[in-house]
Steps between C-alpha positions, in 0.01 A plus 500: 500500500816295559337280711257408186824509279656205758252311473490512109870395568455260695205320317705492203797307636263282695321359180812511332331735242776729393928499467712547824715798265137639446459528894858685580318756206228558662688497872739735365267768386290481820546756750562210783690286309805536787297245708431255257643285295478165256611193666593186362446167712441121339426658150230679657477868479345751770544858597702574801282698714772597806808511398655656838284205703630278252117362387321458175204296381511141356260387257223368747486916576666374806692714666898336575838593604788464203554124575140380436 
């Protein structure tokens, strides 16, 4: 089911359909929310999706390192 929740996540952020504040909500209520987090680059907002490897998503869904 979290897998299905990250998606939902991530879909949001993508088409810039909902708040970042709304995202660390919903983050911070999910059981896995340790390896995630909302990440900030060029006014663009994603969900980290690694935070140990240091990778999240941009908003092409493409997967990146923390400098782009």
């Amino acid at each position: 089911m979290a897998n299905i929740h990250t998606a939902y996540l991530h879909s949001l952020v993508l088409q810039h359909q909902c708040h970042p504040l709304q995202l660390v909500a919903e983050l911070t209520s999910a059981s896995f929310c340790h390896e995630y987090l909302v990440y900030e680059h060029e006014n663009e907002w994603a969900i980290g999706i690694n935070k140990r490897l240091q990778l999240t998503v941009n908003h092409r869904s493409e997967v990146c390192d923390f400098e782009g």
